[in-house]
PDB file of N, CA, C and O in Angstrom, chain B, residues numbered from 101:
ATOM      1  N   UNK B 101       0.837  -1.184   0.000  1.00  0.00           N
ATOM      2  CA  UNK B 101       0.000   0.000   0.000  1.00  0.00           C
ATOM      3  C   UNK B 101       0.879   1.243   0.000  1.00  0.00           C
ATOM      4  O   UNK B 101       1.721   1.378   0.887  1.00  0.00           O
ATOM      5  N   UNK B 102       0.705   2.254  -1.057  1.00  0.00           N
ATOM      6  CA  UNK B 102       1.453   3.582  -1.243  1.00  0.00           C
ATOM      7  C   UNK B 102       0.806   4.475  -0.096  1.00  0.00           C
ATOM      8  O   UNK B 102      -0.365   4.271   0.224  1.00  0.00           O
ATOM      9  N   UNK B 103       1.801   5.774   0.719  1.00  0.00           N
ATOM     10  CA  UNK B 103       1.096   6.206   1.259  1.00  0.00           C
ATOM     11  C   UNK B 103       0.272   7.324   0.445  1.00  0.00           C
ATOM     12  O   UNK B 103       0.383   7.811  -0.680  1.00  0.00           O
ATOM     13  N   UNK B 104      -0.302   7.444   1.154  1.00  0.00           N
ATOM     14  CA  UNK B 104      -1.853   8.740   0.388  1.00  0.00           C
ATOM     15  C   UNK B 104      -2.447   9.435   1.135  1.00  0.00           C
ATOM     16  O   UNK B 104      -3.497   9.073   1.664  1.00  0.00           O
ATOM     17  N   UNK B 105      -2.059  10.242   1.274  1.00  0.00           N
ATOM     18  CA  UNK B 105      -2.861  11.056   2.386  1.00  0.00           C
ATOM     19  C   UNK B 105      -3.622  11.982   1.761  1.00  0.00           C
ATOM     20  O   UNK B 105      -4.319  12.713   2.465  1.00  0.00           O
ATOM     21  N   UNK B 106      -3.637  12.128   0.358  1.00  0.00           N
ATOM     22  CA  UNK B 106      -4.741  12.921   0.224  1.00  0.00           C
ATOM     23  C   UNK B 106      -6.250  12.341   0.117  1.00  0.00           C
ATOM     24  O   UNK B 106      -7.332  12.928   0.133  1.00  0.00           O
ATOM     25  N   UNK B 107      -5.823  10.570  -0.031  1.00  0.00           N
ATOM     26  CA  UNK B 107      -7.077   9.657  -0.529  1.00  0.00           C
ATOM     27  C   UNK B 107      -7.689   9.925  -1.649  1.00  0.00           C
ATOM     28  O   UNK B 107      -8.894   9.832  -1.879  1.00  0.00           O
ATOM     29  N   UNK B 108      -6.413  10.432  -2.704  1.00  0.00           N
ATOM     30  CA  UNK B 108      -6.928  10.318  -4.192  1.00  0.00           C
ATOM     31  C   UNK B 108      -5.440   9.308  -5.092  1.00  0.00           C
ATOM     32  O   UNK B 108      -4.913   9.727  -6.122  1.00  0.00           O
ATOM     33  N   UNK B 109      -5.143   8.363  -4.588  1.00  0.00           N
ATOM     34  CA  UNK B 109      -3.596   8.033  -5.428  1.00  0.00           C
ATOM     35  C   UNK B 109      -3.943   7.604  -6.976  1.00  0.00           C
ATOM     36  O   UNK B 109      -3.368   7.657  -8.063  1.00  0.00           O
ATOM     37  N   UNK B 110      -5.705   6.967  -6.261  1.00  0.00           N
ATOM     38  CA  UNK B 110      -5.983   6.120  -7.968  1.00  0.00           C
ATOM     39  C   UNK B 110      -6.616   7.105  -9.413  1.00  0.00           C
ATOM     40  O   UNK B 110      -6.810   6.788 -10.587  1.00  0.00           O
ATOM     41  N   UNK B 111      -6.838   8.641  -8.515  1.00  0.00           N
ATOM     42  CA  UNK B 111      -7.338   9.601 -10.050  1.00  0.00           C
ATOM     43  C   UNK B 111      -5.853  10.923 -10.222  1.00  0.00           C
ATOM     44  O   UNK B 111      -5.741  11.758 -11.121  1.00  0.00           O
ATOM     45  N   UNK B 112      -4.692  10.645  -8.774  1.00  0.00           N
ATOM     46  CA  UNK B 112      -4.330  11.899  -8.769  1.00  0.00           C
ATOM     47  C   UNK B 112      -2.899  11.321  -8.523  1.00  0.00           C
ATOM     48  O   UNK B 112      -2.127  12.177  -8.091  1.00  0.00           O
ATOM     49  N   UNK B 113      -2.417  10.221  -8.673  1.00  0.00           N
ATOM     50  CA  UNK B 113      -1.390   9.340  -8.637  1.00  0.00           C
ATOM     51  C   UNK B 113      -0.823   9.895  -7.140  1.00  0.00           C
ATOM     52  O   UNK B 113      -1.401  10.678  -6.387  1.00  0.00           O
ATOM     53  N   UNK B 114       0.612   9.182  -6.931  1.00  0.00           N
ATOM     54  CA  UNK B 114       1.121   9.383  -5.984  1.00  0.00           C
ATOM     55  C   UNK B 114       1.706  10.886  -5.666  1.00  0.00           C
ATOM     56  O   UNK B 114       2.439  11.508  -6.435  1.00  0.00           O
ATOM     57  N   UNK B 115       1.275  11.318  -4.475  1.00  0.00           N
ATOM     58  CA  UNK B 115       0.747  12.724  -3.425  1.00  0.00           C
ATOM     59  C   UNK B 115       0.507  13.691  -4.272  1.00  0.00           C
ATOM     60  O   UNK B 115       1.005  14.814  -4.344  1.00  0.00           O
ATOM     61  N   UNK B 116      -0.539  13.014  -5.104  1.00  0.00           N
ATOM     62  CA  UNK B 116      -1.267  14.376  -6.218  1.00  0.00           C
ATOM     63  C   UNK B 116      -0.715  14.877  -7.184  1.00  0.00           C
ATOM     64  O   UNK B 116      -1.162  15.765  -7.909  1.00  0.00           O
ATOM     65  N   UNK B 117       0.455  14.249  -7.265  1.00  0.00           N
ATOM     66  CA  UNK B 117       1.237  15.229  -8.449  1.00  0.00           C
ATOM     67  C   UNK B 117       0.912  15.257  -9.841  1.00  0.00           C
ATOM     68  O   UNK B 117       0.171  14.373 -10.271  1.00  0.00           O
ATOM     69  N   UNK B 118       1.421  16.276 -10.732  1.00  0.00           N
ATOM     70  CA  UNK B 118       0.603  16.814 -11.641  1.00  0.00           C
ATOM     71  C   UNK B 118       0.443  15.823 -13.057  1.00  0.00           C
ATOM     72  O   UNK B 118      -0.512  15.496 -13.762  1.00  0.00           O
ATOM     73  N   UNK B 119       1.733  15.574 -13.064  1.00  0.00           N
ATOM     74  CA  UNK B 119       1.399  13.879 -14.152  1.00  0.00           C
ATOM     75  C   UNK B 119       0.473  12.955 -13.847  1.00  0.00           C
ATOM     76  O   UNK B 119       0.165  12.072 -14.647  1.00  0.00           O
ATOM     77  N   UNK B 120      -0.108  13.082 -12.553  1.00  0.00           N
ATOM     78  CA  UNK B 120      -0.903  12.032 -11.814  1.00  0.00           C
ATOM     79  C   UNK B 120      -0.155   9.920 -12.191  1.00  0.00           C
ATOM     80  O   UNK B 120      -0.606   8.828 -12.535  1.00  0.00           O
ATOM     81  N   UNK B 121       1.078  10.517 -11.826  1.00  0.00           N
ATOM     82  CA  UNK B 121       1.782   9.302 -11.876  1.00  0.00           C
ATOM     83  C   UNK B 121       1.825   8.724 -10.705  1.00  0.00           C
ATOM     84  O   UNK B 121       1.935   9.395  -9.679  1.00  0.00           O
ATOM     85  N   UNK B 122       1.741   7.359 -10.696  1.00  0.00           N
ATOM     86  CA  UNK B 122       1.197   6.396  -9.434  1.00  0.00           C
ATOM     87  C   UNK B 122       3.007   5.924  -9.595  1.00  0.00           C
ATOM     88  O   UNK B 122       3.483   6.130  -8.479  1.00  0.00           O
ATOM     89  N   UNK B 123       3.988   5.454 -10.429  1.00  0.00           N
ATOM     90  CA  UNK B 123       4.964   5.255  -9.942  1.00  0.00           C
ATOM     91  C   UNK B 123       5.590   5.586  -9.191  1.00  0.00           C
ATOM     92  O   UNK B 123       5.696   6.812  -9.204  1.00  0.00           O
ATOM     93  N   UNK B 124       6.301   4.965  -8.217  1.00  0.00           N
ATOM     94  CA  UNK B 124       6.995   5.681  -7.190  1.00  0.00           C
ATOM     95  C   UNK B 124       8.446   6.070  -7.658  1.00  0.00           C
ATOM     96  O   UNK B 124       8.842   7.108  -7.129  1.00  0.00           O
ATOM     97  N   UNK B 125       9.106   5.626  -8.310  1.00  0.00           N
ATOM     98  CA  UNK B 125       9.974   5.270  -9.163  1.00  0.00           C
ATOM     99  C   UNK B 125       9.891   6.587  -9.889  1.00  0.00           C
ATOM    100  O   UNK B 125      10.618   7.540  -9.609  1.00  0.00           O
ATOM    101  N   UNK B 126       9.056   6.597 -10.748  1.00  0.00           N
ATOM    102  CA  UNK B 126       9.028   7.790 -11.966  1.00  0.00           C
ATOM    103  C   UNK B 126       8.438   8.997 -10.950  1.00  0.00           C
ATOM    104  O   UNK B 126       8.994   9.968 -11.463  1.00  0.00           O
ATOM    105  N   UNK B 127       7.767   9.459  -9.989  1.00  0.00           N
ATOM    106  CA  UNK B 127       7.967  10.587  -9.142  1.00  0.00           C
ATOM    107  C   UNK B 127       9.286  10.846  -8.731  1.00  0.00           C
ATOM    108  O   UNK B 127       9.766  11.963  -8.923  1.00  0.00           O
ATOM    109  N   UNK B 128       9.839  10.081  -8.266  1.00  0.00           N
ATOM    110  CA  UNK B 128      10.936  10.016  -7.677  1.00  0.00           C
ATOM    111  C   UNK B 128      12.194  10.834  -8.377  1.00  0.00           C
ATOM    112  O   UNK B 128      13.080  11.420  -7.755  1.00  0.00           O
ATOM    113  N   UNK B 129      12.044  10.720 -10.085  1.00  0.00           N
ATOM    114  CA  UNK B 129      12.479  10.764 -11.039  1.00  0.00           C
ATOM    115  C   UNK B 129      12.274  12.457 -10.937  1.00  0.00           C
ATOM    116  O   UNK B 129      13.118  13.325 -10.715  1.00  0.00           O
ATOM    117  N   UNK B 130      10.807  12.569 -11.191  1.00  0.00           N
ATOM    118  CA  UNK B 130      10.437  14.106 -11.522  1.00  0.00           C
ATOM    119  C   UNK B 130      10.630  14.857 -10.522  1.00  0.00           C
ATOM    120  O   UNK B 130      10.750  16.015 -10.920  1.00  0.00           O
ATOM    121  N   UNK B 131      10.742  14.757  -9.147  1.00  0.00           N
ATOM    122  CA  UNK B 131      11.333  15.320  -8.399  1.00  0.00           C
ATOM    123  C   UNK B 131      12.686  15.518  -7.774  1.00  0.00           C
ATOM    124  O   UNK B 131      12.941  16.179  -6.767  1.00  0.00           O
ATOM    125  N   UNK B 132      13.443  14.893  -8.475  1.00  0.00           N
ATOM    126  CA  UNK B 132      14.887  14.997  -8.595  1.00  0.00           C
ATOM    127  C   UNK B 132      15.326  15.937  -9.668  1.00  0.00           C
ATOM    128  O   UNK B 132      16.190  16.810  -9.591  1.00  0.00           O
ATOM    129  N   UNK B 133      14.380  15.517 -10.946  1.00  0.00           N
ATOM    130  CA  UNK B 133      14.893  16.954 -11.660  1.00  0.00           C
ATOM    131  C   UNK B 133      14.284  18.310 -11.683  1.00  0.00           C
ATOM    132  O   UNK B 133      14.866  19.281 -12.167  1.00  0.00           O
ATOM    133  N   UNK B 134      13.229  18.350 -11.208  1.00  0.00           N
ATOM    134  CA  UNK B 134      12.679  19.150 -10.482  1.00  0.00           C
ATOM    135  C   UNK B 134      13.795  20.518  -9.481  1.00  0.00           C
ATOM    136  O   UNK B 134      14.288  21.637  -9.626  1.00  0.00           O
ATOM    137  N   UNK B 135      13.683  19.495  -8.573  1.00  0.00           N
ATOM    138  CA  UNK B 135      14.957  20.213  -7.727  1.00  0.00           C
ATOM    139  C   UNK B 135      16.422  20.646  -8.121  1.00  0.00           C
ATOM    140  O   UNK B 135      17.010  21.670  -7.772  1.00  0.00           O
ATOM    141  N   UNK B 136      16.848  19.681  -8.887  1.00  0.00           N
ATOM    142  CA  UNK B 136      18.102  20.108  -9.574  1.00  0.00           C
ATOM    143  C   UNK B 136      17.566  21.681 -10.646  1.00  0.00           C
ATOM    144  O   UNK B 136      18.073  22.792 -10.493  1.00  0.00           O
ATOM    145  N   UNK B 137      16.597  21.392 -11.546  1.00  0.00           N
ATOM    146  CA  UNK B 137      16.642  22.873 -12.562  1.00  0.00           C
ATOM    147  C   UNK B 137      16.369  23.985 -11.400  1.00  0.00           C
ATOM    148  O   UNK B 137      16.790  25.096 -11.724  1.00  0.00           O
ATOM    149  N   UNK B 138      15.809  23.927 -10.228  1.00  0.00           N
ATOM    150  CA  UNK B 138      15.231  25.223  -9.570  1.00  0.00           C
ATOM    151  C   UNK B 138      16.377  25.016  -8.223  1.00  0.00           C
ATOM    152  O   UNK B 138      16.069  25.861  -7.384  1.00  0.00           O
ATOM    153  N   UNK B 139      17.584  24.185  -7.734  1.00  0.00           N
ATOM    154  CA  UNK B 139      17.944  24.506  -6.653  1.00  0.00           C
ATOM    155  C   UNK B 139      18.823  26.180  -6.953  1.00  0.00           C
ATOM    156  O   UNK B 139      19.030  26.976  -6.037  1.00  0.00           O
ATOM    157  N   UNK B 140      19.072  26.329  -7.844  1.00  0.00           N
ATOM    158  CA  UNK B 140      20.423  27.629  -8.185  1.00  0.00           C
ATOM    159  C   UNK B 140      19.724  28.647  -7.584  1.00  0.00           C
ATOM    160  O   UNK B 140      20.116  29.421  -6.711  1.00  0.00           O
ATOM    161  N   UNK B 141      18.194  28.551  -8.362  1.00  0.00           N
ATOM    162  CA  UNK B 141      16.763  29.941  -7.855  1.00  0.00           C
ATOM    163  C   UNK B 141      16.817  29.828  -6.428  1.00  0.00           C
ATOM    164  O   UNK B 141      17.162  30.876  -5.882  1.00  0.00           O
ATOM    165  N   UNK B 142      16.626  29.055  -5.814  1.00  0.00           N
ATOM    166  CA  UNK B 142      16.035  28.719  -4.693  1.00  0.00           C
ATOM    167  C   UNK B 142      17.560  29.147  -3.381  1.00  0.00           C
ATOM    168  O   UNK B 142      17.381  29.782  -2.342  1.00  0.00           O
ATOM    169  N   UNK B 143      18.796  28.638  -3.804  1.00  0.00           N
ATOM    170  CA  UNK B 143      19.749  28.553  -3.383  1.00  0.00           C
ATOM    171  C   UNK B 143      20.045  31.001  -3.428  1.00  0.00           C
ATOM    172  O   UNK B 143      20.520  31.813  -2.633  1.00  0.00           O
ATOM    173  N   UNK B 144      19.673  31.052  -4.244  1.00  0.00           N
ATOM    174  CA  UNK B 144      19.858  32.467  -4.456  1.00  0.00           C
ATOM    175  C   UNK B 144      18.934  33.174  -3.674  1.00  0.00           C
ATOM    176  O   UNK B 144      19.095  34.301  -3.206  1.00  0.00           O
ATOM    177  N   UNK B 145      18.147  32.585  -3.583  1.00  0.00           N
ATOM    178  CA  UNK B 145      16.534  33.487  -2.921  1.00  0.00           C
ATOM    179  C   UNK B 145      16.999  33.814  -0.997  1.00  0.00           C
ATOM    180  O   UNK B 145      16.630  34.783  -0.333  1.00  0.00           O
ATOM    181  N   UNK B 146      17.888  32.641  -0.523  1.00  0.00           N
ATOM    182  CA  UNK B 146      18.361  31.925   0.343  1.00  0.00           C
ATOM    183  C   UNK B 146      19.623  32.644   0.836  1.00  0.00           C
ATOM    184  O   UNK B 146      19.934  32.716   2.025  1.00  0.00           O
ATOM    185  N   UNK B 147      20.536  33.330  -0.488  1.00  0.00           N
ATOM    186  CA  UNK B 147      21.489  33.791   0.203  1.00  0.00           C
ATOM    187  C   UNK B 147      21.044  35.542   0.402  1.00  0.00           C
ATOM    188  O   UNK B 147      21.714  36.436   0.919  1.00  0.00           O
ATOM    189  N   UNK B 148      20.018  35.591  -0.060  1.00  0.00           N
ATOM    190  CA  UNK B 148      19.822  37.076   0.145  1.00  0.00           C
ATOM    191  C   UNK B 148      19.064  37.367   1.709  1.00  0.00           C
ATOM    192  O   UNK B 148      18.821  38.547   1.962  1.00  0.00           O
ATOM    193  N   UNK B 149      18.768  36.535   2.536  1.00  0.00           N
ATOM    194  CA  UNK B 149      18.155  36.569   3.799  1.00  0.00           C
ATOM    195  C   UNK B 149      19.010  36.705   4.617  1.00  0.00           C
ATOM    196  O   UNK B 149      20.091  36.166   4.378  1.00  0.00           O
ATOM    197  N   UNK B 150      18.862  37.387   5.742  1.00  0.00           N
ATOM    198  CA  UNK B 150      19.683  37.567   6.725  1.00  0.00           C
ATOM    199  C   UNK B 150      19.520  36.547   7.897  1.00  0.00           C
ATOM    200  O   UNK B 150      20.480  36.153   8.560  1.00  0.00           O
ATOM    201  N   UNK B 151      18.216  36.145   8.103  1.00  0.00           N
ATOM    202  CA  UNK B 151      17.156  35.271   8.349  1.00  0.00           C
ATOM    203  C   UNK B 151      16.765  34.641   8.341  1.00  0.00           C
ATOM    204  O   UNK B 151      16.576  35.030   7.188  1.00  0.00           O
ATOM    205  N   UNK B 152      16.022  33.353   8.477  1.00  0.00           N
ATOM    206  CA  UNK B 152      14.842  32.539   7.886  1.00  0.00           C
ATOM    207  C   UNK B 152      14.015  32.373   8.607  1.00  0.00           C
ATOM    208  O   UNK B 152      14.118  32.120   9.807  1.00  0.00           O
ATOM    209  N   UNK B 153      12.498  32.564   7.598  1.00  0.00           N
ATOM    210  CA  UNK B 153      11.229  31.920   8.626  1.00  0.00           C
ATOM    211  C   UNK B 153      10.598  31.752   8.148  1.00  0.00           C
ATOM    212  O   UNK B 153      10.508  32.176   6.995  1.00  0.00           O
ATOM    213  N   UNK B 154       9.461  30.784   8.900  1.00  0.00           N
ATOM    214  CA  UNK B 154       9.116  29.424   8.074  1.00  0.00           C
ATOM    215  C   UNK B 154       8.262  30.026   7.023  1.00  0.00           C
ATOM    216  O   UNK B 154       7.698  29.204   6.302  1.00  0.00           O
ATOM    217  N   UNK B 155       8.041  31.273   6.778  1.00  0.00           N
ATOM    218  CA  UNK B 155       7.618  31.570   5.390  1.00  0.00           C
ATOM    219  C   UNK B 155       8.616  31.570   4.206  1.00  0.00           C
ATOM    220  O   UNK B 155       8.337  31.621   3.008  1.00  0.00           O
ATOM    221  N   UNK B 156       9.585  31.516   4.666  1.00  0.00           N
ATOM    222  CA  UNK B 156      11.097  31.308   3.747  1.00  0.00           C
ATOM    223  C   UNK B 156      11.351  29.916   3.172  1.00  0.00           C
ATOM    224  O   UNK B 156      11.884  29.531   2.132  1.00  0.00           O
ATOM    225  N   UNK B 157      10.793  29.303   4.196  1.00  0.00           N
ATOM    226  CA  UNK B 157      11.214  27.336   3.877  1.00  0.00           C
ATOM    227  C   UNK B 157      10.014  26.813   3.190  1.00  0.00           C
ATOM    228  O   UNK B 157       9.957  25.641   2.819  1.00  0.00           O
ATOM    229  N   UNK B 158       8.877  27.817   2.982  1.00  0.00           N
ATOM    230  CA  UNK B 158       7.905  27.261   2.366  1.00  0.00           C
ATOM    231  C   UNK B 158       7.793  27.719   0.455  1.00  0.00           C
ATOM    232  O   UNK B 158       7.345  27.254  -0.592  1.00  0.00           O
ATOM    233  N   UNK B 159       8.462  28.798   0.917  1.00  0.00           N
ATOM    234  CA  UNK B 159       9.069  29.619  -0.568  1.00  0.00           C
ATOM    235  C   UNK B 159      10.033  28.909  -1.793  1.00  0.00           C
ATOM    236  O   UNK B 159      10.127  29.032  -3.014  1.00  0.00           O
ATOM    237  N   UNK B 160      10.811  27.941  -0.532  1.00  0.00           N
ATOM    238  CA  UNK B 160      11.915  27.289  -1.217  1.00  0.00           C
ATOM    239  C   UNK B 160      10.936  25.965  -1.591  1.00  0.00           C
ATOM    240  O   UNK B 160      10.960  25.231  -2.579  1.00  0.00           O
ATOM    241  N   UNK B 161      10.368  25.960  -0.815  1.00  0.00           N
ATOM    242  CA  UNK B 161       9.726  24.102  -1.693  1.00  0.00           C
ATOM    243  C   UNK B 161       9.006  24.356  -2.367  1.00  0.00           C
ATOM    244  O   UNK B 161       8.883  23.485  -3.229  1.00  0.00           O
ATOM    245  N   UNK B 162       8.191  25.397  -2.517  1.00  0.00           N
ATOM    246  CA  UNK B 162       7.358  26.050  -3.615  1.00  0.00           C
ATOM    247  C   UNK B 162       8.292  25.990  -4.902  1.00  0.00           C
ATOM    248  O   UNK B 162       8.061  25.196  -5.814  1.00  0.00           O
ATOM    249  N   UNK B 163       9.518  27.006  -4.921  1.00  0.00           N
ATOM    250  CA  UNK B 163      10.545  26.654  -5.953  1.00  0.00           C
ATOM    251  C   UNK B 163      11.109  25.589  -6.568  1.00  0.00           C
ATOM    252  O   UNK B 163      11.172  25.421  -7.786  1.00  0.00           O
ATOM    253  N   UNK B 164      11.502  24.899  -5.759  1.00  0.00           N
ATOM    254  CA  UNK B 164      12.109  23.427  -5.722  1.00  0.00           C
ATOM    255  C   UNK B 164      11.046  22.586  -6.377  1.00  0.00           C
ATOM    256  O   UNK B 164      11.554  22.173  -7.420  1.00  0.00           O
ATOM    257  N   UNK B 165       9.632  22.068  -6.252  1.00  0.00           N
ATOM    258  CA  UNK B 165       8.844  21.530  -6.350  1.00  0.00           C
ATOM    259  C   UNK B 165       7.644  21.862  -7.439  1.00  0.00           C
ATOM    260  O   UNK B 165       7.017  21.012  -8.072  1.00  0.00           O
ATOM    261  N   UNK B 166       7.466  23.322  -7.510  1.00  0.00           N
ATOM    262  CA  UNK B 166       5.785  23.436  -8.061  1.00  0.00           C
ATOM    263  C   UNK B 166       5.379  23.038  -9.392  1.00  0.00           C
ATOM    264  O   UNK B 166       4.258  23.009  -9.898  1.00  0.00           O
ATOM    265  N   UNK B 167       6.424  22.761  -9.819  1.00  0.00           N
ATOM    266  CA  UNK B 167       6.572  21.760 -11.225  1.00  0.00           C
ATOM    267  C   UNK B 167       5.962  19.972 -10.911  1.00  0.00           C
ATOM    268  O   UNK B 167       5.211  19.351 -11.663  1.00  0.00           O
ATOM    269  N   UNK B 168       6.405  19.591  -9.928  1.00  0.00           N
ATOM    270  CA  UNK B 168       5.950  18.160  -9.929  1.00  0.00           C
ATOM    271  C   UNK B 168       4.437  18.722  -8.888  1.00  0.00           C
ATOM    272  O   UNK B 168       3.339  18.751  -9.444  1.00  0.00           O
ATOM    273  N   UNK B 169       4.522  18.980  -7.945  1.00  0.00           N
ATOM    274  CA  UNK B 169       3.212  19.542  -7.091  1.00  0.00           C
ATOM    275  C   UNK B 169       2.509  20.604  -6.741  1.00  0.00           C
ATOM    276  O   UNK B 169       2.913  21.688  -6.322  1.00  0.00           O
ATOM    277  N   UNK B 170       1.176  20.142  -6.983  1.00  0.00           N
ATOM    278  CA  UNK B 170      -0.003  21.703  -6.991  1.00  0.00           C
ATOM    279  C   UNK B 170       0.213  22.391  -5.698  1.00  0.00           C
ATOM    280  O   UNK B 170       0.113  23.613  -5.585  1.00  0.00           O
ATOM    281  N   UNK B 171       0.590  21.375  -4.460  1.00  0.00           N
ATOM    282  CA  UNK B 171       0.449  21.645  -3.223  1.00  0.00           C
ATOM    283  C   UNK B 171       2.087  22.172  -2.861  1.00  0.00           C
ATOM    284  O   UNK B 171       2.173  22.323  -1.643  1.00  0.00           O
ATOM    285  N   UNK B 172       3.337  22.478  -3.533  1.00  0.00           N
ATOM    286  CA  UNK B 172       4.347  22.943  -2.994  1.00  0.00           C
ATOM    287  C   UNK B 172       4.549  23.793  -2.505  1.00  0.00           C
ATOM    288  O   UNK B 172       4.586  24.490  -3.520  1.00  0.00           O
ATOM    289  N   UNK B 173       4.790  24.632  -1.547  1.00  0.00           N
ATOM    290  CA  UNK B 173       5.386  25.612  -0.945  1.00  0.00           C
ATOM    291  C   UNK B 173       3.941  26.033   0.036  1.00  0.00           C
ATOM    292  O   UNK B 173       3.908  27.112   0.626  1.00  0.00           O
ATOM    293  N   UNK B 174       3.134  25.339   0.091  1.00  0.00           N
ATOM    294  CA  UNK B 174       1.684  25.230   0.915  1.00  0.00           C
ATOM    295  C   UNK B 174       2.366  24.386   2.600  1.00  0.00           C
ATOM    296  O   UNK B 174       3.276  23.590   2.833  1.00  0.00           O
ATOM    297  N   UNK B 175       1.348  25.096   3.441  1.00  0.00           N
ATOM    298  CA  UNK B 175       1.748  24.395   5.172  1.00  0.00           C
ATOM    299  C   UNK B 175       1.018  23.203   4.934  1.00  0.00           C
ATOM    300  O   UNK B 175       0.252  23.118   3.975  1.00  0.00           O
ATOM    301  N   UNK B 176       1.246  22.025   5.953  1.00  0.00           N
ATOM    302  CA  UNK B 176       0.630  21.051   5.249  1.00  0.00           C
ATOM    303  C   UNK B 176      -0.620  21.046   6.397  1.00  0.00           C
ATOM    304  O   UNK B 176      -1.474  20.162   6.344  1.00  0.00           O
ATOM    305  N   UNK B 177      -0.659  22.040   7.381  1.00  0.00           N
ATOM    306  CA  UNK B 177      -2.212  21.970   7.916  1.00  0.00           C
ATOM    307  C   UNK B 177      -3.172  22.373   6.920  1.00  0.00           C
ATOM    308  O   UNK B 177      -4.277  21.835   6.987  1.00  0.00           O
ATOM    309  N   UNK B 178      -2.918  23.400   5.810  1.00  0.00           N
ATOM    310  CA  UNK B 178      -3.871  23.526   4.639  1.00  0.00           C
ATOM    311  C   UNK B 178      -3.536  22.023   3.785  1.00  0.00           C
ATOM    312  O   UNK B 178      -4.578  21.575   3.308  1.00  0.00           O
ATOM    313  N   UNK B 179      -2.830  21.522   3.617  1.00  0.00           N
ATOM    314  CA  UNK B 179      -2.892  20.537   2.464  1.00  0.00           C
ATOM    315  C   UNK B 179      -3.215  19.355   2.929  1.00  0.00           C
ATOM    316  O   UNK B 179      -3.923  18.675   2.188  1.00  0.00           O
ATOM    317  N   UNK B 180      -2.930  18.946   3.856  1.00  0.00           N
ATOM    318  CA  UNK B 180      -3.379  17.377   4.396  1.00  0.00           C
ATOM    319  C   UNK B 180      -3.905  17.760   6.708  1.00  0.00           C
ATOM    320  O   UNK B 180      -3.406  17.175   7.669  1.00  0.00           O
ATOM    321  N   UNK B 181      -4.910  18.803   6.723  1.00  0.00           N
ATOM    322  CA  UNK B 181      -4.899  18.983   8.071  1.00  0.00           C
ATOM    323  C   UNK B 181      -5.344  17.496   8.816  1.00  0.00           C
ATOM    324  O   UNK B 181      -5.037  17.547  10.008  1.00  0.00           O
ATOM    325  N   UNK B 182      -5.733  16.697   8.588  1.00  0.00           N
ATOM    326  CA  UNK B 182      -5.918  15.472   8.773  1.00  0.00           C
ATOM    327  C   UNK B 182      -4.956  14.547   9.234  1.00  0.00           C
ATOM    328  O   UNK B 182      -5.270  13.411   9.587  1.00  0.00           O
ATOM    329  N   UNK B 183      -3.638  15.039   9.251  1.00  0.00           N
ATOM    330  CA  UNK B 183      -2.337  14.342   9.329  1.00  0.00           C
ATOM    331  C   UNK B 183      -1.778  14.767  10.534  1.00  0.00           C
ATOM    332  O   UNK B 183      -0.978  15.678  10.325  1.00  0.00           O
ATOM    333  N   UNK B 184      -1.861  14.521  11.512  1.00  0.00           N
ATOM    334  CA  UNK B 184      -0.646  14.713  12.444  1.00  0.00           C
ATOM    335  C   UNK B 184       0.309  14.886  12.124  1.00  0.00           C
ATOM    336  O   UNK B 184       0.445  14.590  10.937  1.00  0.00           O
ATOM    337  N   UNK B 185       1.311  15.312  12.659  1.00  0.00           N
ATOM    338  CA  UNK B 185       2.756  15.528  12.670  1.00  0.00           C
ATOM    339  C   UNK B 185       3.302  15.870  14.114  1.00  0.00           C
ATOM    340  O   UNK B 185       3.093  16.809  14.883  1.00  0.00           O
ATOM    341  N   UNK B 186       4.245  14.502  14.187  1.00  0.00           N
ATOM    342  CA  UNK B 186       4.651  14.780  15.704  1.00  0.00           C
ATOM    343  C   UNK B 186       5.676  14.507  15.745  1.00  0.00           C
ATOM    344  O   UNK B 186       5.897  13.632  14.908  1.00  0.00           O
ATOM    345  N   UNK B 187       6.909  14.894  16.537  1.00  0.00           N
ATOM    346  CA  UNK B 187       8.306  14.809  16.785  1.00  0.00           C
ATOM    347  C   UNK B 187       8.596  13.349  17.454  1.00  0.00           C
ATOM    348  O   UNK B 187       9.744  13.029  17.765  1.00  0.00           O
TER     349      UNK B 187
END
């Protein structure tokens, strides 16, 4: 069983992404190059802060990501509030 937390894997493939590809394998894929074409942007956005906060770290996965996901650079209490998250 893939995880799914949005409880759409079978119309919206694996964690919604925009190919709606269920491989884990071939996500895996698109988010590697993903990150590689946008780390330079992202890496630049990064050195101009004196700072960071968590509106900064959400900026960067937005960058990094919004190519493979609708939901990147989103908190994930808006995207999956249903999910715990605990240390």
């Amino acid at each position: 069983m893939s995880f799914d937390p949005f409880n759409d894997f079978e119309t919206a493939g694996y964690l919604r992404n925009f190919a709606a590809e269920k491989d884990l394998d071939l996500v895996k894929v698109l988010e590697h190059r993903s990150f590689l074409a946008n780390l330079e942007k992202a890496l630049d956005a990064l050195r101009r802060k004196k700072s960071l906060a968590y509106s900064d770290v959400l900026k960067v996965h937005r960058s990094l990501f919004e190519a493979v996901y609708p939901w990147a650079g989103q908190d994930r209490t808006k995207t999956a509030p249903h999910l715990a998250v605990s240390r």
